[in-house]
C-alpha positions as CSV (number, residue, x, y, z in Angstrom):
1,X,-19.3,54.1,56.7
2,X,-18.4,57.8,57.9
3,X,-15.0,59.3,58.0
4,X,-13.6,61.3,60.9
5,X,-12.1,64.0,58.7
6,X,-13.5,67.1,59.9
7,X,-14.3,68.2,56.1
8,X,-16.6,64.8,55.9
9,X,-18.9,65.8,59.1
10,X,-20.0,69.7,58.0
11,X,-22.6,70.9,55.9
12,X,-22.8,74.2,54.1
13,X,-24.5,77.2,54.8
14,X,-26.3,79.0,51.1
15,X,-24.0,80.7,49.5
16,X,-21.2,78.4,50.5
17,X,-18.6,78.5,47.1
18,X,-18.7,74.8,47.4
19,X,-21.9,75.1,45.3
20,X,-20.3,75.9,42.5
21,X,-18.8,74.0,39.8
22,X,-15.2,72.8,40.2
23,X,-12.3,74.3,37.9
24,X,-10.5,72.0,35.0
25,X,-7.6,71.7,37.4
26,X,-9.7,70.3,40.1
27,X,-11.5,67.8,37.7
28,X,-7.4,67.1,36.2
29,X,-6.1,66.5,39.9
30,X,-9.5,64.3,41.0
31,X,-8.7,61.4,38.6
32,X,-5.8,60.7,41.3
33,X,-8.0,61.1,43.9
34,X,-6.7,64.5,45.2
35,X,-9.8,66.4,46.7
36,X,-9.2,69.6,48.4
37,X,-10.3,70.9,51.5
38,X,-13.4,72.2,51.5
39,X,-14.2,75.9,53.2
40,X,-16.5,75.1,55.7
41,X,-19.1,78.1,56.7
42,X,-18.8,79.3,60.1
43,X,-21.9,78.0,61.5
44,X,-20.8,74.4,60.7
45,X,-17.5,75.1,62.2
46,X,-19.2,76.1,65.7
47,X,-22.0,73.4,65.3
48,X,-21.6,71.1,62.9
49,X,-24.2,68.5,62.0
50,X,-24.6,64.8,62.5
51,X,-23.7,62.5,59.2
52,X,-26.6,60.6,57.6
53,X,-26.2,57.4,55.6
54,X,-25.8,58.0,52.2
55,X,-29.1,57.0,49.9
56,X,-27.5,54.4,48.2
57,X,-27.9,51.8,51.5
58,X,-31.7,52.9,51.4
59,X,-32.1,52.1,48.1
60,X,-30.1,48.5,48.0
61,X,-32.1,47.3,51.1
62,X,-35.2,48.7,49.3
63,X,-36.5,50.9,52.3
64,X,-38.5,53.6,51.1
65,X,-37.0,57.5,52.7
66,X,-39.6,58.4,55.3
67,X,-38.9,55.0,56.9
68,X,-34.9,55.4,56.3
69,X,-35.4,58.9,58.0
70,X,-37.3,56.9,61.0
71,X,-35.0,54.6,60.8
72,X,-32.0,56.6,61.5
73,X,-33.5,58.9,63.8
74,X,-34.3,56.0,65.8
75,X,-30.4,54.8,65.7
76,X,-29.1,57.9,67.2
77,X,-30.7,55.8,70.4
78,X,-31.2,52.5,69.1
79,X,-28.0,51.6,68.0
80,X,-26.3,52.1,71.5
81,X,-28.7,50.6,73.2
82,X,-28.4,47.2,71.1
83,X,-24.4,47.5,71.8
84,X,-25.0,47.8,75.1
85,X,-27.6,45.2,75.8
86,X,-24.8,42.4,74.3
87,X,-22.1,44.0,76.7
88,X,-24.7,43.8,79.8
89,X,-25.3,40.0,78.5
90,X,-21.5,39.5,78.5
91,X,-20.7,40.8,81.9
92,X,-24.1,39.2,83.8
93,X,-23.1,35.8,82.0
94,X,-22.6,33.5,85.5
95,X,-21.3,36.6,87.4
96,X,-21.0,34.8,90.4
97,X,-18.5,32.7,88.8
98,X,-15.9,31.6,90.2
99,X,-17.5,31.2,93.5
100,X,-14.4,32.6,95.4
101,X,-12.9,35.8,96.4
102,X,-10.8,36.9,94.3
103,X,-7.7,39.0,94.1
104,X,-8.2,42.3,96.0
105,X,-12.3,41.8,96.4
106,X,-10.9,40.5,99.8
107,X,-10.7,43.8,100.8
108,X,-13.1,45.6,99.0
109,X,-16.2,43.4,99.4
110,X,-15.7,43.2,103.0
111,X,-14.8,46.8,103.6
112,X,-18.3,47.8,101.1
113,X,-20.2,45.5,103.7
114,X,-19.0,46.9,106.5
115,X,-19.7,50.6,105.4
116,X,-23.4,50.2,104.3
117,X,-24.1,48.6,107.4
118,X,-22.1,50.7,110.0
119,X,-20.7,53.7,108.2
120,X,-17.1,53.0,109.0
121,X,-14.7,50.1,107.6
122,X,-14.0,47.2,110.6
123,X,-10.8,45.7,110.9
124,X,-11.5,41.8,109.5
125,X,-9.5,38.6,110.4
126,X,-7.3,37.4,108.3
127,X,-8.8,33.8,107.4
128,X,-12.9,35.3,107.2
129,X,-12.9,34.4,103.5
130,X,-13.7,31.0,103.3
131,X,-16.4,31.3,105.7
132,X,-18.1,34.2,104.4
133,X,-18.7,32.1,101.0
134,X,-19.6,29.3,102.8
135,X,-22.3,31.1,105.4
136,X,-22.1,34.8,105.2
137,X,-24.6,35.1,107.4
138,X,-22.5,33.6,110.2
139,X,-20.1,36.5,109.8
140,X,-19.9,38.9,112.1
141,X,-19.1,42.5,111.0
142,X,-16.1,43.7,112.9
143,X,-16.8,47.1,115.5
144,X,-13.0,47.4,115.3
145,X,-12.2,50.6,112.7
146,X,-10.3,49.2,110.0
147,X,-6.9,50.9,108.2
148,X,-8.4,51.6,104.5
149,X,-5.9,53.1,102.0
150,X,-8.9,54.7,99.4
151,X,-11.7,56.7,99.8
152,X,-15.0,55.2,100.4
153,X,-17.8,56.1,97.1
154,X,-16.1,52.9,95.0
155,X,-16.7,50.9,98.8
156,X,-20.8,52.1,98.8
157,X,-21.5,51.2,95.2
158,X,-20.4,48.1,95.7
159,X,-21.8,47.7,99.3
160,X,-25.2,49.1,97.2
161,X,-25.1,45.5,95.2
162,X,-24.7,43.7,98.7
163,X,-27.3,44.9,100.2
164,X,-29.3,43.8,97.0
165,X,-28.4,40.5,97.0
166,X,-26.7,39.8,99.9
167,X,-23.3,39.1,101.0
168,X,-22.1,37.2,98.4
169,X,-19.6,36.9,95.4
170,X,-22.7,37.9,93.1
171,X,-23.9,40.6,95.3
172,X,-20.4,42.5,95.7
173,X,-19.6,42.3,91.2
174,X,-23.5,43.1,91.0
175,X,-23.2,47.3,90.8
176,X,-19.6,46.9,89.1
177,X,-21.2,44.9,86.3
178,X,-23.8,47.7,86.1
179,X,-21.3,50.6,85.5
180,X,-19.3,48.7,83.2
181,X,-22.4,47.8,81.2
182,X,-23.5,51.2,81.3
183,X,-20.3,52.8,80.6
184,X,-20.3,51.0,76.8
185,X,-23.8,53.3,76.7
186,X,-21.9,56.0,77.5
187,X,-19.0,55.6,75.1
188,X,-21.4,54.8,72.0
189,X,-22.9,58.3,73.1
190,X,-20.2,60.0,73.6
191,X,-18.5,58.9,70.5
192,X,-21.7,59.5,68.3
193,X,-21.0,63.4,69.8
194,X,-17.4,63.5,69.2
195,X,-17.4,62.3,65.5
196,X,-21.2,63.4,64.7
197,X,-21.6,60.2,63.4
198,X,-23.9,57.4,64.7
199,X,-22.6,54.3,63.1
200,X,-18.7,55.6,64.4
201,X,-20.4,55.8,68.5
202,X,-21.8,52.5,68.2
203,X,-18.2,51.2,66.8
204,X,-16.4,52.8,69.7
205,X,-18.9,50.8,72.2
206,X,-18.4,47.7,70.3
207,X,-14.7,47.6,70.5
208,X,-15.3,48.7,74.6
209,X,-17.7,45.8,75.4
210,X,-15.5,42.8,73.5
211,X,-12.2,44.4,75.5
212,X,-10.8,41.4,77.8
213,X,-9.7,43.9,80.7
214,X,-12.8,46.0,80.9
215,X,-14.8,42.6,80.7
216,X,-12.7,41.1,84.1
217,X,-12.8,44.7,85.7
218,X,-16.2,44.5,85.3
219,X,-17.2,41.1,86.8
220,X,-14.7,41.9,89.7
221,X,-15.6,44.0,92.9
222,X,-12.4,46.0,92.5
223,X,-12.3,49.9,92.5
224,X,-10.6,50.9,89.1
225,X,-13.8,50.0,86.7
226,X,-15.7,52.6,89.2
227,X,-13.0,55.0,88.4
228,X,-13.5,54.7,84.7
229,X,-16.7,55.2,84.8
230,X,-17.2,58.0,86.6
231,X,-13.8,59.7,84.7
232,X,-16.2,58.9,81.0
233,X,-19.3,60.6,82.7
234,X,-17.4,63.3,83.5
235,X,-15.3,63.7,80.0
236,X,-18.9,63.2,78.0
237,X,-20.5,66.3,80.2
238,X,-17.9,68.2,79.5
239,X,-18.4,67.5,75.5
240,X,-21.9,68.1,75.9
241,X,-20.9,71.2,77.3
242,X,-18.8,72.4,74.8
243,X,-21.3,72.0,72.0
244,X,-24.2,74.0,73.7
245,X,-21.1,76.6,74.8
246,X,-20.4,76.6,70.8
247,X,-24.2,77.0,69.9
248,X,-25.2,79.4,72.3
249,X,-22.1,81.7,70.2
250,X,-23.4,81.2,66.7
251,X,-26.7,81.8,68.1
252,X,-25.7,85.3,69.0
253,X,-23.7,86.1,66.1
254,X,-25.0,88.3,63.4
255,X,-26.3,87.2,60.3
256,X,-25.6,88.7,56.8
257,X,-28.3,89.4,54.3
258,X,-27.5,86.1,52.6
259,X,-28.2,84.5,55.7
260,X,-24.5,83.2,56.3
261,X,-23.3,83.5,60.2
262,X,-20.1,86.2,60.1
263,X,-17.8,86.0,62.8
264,X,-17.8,89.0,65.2
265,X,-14.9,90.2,67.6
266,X,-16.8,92.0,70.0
267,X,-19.6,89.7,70.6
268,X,-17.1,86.6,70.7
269,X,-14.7,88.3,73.4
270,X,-18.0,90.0,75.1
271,X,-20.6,87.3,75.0
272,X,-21.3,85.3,78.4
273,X,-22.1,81.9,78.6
274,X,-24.4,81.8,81.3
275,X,-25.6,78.7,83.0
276,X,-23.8,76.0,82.4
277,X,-25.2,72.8,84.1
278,X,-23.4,70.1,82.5
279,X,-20.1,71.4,83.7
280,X,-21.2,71.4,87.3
281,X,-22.1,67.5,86.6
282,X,-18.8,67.0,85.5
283,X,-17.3,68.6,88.4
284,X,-19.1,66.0,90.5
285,X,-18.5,63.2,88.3
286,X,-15.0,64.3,88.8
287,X,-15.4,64.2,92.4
288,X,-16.9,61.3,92.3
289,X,-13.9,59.9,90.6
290,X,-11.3,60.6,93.0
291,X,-13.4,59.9,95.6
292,X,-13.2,56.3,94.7
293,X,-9.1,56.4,94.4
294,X,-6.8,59.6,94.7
295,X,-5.8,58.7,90.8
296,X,-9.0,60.8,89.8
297,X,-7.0,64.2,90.8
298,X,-5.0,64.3,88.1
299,X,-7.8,63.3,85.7
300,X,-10.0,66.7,87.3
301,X,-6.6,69.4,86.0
302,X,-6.5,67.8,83.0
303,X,-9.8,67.8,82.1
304,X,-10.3,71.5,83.8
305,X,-7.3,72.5,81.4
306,X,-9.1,71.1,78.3
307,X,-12.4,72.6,78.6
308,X,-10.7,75.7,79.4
309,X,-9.2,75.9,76.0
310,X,-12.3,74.6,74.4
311,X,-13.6,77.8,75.2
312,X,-10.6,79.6,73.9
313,X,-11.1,77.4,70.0
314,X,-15.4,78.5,70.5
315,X,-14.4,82.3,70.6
316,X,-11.5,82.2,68.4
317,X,-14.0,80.9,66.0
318,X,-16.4,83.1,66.7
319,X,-14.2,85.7,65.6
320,X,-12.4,87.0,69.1
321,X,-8.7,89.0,68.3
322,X,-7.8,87.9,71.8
323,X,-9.5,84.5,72.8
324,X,-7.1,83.9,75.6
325,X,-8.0,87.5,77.4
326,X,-11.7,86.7,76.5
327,X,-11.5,83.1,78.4
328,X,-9.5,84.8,81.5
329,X,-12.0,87.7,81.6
330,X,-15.4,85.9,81.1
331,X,-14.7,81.6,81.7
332,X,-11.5,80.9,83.8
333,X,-13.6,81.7,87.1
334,X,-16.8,80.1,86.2
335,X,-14.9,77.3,85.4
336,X,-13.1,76.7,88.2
337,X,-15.9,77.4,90.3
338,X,-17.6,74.5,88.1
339,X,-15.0,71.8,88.8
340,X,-12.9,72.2,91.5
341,X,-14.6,73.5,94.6
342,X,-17.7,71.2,93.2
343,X,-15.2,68.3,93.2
344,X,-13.7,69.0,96.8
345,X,-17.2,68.9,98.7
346,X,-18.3,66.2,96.6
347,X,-15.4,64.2,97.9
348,X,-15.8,65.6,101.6
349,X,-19.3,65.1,101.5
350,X,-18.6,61.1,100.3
351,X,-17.0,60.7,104.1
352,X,-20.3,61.3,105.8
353,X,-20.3,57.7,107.3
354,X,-17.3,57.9,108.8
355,X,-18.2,61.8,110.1
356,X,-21.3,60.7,111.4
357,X,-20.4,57.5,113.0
358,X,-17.6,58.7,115.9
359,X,-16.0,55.4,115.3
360,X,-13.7,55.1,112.1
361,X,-10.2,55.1,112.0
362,X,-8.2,58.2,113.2
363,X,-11.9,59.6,113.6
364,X,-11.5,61.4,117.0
365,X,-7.0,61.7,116.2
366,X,-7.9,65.7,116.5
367,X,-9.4,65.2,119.7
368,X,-6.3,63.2,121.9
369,X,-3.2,63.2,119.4
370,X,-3.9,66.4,117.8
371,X,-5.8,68.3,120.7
372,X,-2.8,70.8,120.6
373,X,-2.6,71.9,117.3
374,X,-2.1,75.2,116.1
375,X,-5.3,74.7,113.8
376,X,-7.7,73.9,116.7
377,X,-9.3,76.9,116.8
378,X,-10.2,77.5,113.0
379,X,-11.1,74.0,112.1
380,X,-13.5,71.6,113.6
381,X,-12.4,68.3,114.6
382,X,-13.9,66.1,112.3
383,X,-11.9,68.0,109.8
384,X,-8.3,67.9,111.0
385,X,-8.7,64.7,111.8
386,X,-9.9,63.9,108.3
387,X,-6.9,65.8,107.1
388,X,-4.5,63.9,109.3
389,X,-5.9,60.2,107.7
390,X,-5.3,61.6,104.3
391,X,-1.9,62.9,105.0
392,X,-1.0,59.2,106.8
393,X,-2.6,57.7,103.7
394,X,-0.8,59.6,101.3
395,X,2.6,58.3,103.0
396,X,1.4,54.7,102.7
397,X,0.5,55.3,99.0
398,X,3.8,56.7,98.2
399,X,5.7,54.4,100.3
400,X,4.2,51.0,99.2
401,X,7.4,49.7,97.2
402,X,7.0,45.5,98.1
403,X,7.2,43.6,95.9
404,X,4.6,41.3,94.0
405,X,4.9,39.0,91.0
406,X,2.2,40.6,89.0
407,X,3.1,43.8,89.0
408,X,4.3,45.8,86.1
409,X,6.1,49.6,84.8
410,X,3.5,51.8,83.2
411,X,5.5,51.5,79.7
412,X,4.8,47.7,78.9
413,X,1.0,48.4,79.6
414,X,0.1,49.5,76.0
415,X,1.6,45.8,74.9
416,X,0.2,44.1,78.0
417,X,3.6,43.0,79.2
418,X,2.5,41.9,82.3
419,X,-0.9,40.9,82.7
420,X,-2.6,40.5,86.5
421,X,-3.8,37.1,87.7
422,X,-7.3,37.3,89.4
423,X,-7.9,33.6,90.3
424,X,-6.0,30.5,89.1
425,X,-6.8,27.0,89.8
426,X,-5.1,23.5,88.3
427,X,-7.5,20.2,88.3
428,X,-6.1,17.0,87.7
429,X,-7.1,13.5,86.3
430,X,-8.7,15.7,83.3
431,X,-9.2,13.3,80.5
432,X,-9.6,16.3,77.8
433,X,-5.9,17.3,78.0
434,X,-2.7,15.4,76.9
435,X,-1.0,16.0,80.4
436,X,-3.6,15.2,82.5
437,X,-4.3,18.4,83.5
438,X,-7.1,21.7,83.3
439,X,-6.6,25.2,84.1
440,X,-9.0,27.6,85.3
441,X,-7.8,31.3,85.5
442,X,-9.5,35.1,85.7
443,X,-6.2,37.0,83.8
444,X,-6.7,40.5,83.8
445,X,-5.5,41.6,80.0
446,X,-6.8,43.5,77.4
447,X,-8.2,41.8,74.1
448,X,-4.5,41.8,72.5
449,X,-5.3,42.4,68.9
450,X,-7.6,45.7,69.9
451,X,-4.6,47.0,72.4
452,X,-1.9,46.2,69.7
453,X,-3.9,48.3,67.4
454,X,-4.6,51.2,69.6
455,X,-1.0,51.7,69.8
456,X,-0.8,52.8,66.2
457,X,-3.9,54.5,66.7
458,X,-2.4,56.6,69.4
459,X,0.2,57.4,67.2
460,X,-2.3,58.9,64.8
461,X,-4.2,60.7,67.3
462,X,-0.9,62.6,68.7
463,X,-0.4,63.2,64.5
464,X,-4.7,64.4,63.5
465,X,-4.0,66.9,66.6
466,X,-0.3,68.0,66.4
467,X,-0.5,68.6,62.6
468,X,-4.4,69.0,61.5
469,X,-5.6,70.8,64.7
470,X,-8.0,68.6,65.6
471,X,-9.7,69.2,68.7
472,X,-11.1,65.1,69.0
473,X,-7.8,63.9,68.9
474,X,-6.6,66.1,71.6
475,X,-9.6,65.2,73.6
476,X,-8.9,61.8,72.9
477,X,-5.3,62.0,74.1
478,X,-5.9,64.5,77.0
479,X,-8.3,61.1,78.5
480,X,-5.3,58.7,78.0
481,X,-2.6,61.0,79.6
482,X,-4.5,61.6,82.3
483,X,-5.1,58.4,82.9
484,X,-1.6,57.0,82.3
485,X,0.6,59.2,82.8
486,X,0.7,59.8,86.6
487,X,1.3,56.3,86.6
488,X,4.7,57.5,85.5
489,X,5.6,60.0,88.4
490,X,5.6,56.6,90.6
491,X,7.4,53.9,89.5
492,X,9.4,52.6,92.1
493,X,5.7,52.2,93.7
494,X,4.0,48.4,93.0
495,X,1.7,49.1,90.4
496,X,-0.5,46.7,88.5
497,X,-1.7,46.9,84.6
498,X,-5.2,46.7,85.6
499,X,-5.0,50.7,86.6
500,X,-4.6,51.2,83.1
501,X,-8.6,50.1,83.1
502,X,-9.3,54.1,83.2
503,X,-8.3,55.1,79.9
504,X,-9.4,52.0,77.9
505,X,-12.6,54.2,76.5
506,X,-10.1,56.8,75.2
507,X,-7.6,53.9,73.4
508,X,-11.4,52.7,72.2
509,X,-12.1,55.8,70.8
510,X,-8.6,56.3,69.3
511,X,-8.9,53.3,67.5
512,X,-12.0,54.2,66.3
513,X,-10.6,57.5,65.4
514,X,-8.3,55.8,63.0
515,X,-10.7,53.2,61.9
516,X,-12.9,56.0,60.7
517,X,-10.0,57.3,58.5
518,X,-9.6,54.1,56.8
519,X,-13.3,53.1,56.0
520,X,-13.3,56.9,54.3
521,X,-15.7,59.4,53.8
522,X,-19.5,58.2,53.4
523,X,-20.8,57.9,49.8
524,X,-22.5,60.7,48.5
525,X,-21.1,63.2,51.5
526,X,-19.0,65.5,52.4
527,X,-15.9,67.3,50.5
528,X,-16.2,64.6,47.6
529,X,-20.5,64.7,47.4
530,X,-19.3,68.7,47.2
531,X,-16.8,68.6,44.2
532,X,-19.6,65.8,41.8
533,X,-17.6,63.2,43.1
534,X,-20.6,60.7,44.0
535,X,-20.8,57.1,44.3
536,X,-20.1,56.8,40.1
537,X,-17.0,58.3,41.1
538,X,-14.3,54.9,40.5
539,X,-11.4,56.5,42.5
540,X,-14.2,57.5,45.4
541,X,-16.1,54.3,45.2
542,X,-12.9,52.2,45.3
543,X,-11.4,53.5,48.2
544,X,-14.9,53.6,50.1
545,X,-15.2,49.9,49.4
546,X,-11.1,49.0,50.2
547,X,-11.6,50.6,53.6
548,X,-14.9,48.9,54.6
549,X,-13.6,46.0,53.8
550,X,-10.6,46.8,56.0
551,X,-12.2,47.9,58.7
552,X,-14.4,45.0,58.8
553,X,-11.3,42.8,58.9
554,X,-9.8,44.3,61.7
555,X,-13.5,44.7,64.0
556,X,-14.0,40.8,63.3
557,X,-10.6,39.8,64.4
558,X,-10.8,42.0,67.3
559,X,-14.0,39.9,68.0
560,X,-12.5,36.5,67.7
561,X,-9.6,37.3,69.7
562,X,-11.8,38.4,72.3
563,X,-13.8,35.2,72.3
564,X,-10.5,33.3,71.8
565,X,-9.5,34.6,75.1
566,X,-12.4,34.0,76.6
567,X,-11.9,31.3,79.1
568,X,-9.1,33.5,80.4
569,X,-11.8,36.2,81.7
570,X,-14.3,34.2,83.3
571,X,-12.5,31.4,84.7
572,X,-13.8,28.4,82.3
573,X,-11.7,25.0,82.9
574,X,-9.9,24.4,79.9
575,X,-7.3,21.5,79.5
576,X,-3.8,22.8,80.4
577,X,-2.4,22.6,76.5
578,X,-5.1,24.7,75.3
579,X,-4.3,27.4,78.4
580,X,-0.6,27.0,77.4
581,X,-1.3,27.9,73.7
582,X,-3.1,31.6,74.7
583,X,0.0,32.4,76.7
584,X,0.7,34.3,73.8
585,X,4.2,35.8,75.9
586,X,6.3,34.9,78.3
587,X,5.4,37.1,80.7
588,X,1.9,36.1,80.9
589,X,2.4,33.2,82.4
């Protein structure tokens, strides 16, 4: 196990006072288990290493060290990829199942297969459902423009899958269950990054791939788990980003004739960055995002805010008097430039279809209703009348206040007070159950036990970054406020608890946050290795094996709960007691 304390994840540049001995109060104060923080050398601080198992597992599973070095180099790849073949196992697992078209697919499915073939959403009738799952090829797609509320890159991807395999409930969840498998990938990636530790990554995918409402969202042709996907692309460029931004720095400051790295102030306020590609990605994943649904706007200026001031941290490190001056002078722009403008032409450039075609909705509005505008002269038509849809789709978004029974206020999502429905059906004369009775239901809800426990977790992000500065736990949070708290700005809208399917990665990667604090630092490393307190150490040794053993508790319960719920999230008939005893509240029912 590897901890997440910043001390645990550095090594030590020669010369480092760590190498010395400790004093007599040190070796007094470590019998309690009091180890002071650690001064960690610059270059660490700007790059710091990736954790290696301590030798101690080598040696117990009797694997001699140039395997245990192949070994873990072959992890830093490996490990993911094994997470992430069981989550692509999950999520393929009878996809097609339930054969029906559930929840808001009605829309999507039939609005993805009218783009890919047409370029334009048609307007369908109202009782097409039935027969498109019965003979899809019967159905004619509708020349009529159709009204769509949300941009159209979610409505491709998943017209991408039909087009694959066809018009059917397997061919629209096809490219959904792809991103979501691929997005546990990402997270094990992007969380072997964010806490230089391989075993902590693979953790973070693990708790994403067993978690009950990215499982539905991702065997459902909906447009949220396309959201999510696209938001964690974008949020693990931007962390690539800010480690090469960080190494190009220590690269280019100087070196002292012990070889330690010594801050400068004129090269860390002077130094340019230069290229910077995986930014630009981001600024297109980011695009990419709210061109699937408008939510993905406030997810770009948070993000654009955060890896502004990761460049402020990298130069204040590097030694810069005035970071914030050195950002506005040398980043700001090239930052902007990066994200912004990138993300407004990606998300123009994802209406070609309906630019091209002449026949979508409002399509030639600038040409009849809004021939005398003011505007005529300076914008072509396709524009304005592009601007006019938004604008009436804005209203509609703001606006929509109906009621429906699922939906729920952005506070009880964290406890999953109000769960959505999918599909539900009730068969009788089912010998199994003592009322006669099974149930078969798609709930959209998270694995309880794991969302439970990220609310504490949460809790102890907001504390690692308020009170210890540290810049993974405001990452961490930065992805679940942008993700949740918008949310908040509209709730006398209908909302559902399945939009909360954006931020799950970040609540993964909080909980893993806080797992990693538990478990404790890894034998034999960091600030304890440091001060001669090894694996003979009692106090270290104890703690080390306390928090495995906790945090093994808590990941195999998370499991079970998620199997335990499992006929809930892919519609398996279960008798109608057994369905009554996972209704774990009231309001799930």
């Amino acid at each position: 196990m590897t901890s997440t304390a910043p001390e645990t994840q550095r090594g030590h540049d020669a010369g480092d006072p760590l190498g010395e001995q400790p004093t007599s109060w040190q070796r007094r104060l470590r019998r309690f288990g009091h180890v002071p923080r650690p001064e960690i050398s610059l270059r660490d601080r700007l790059d710091p290493p990736y954790t290696r198992p301590g030798r101690q597992v080598w040696s117990v599973l009797a694997i001699p060290p140039h395997v245990a070095d192949r070994l873990v180099r072959w992890s830093a790849w490996g490990g993911p990829l094994l997470v992430t073949l069981v989550a692509g196992l999950l999520r393929f697992w009878k996809l097609d199942q339930p054969h029906a078209v559930i929840f808001d697919e009605t829309y999507y499915a039939k609005d993805a297969w009218a783009l890919v073939n047409q370029g334009y959403e048609g307007s369908w009738p109202k009782d097409v459902d039935k027969q498109i799952l019965n003979d899809p090829s019967s159905v004619p797609i509708p020349t009529d423009p159709g009204y769509v509320v949300h941009p159209p890159v979610g409505k491709w991807i998943i017209g991408f899958g039909e087009q694959l395999f066809g018009f059917t409930p397997f061919g629209w969840r096809f490219m959904v269950a792809v991103l979501g498998t691929i997005s546990v990938l990402l997270l094990c990636r992007i969380g072997r990054r964010l806490f230089r530790s391989t075993f902590l990554g693979c953790l973070a995918g693990l708790l994403l791939a067993v978690d009950g409402l990215h499982f539905v969202m991702s065997r459902t042709a909906l447009l949220d788990l396309i959201v999510m996907f696209f938001v964690l692309a974008a949020f693990g460029c931007l962390v690539v980003d800010r480690d090469h931004a960080r190494r190009r720095l220590a690269a280019a400051l100087p070196v002292d004739e012990e070889g330690v790295l010594r801050p400068n102030a004129q090269m860390a306020e002077t130094l340019r960055l230069g290229w910077r590609p995986w930014r630009l990605a981001a600024g297109v994943m980011l695009g990419l995002a709210f061109a699937t649904k408008w939510n993905g706007l406030y997810v770009l200026a948070a993000f654009g805010l955060m890896t502004v001031l990761w460049d402020v941290g990298a130069r204040r490190t590097a030694g810069a008097v005035h970071p914030y001056q050195a950002v506005l002078r040398r980043d700001l722009i090239p930052a902007f430039v990066s994200t912004v403008p990138v993300a407004i032409v990606t998300y123009v450039v994802s209406w070609t279809g309906w630019i091209v075609t002449d026949k979508g909705y409002y399509r030639n509005w600038a040409a009849t209703e809004g021939k005398d505008s003011s505007w005529s002269w300076l914008f072509p038509d396709w524009l304005r009348s592009l601007w006019h849809y938004e604008n009436q789709v804005y209203d509609f978004h703001v606006g929509l206040t109906s009621g429906h029974t699922y939906e729920s206020n952005p506070w009880s999502w964290l406890v999953l007070g109000r769960p959505v429905s999918y599909y539900y059906e009730e068969q009788t004369g089912c010998t199994e159950s003592a009322t006669g009775k099974c149930a078969a239901e798609v709930l959209a809800i998270g694995t309880p036990l794991l969302w439970w426990l990220a609310c504490f977790a949460l809790a102890y992000v907001v504390w690692r970054w308020f009170f210890r500065r540290d810049w993974r736990a405001g990452a961490i949070a930065c992805g679940v406020v942008a993700g949740w708290l918008p949310w908040f700005f509209y709730q006398e809208r209908t909302i559902f608890l399945f939009y909360a399917v954006v931020f799950v990665p970040f609540l993964c990667l909080a909980v893993t946050m806080m797992l990693g604090a538990i478990a404790g630092p890894a034998a034999g490393t960091g600030a304890r290795a440091e001060l001669g307190l090894t694996t003979q150490d009692p106090t270290g040794e104890r703690r080390r094996t306390l928090g495995a053993i906790a945090v093994g508790v808590l990941v195999l319960l998370i499991i079970w709960n998620f199997i335990y719920f499992w006929p809930l999230y892919t519609g398996t008939s279960i008798p109608e007691d057994l369905w009554r005893d996972r209704m774990w509240l009231d309001t799930w029912v």
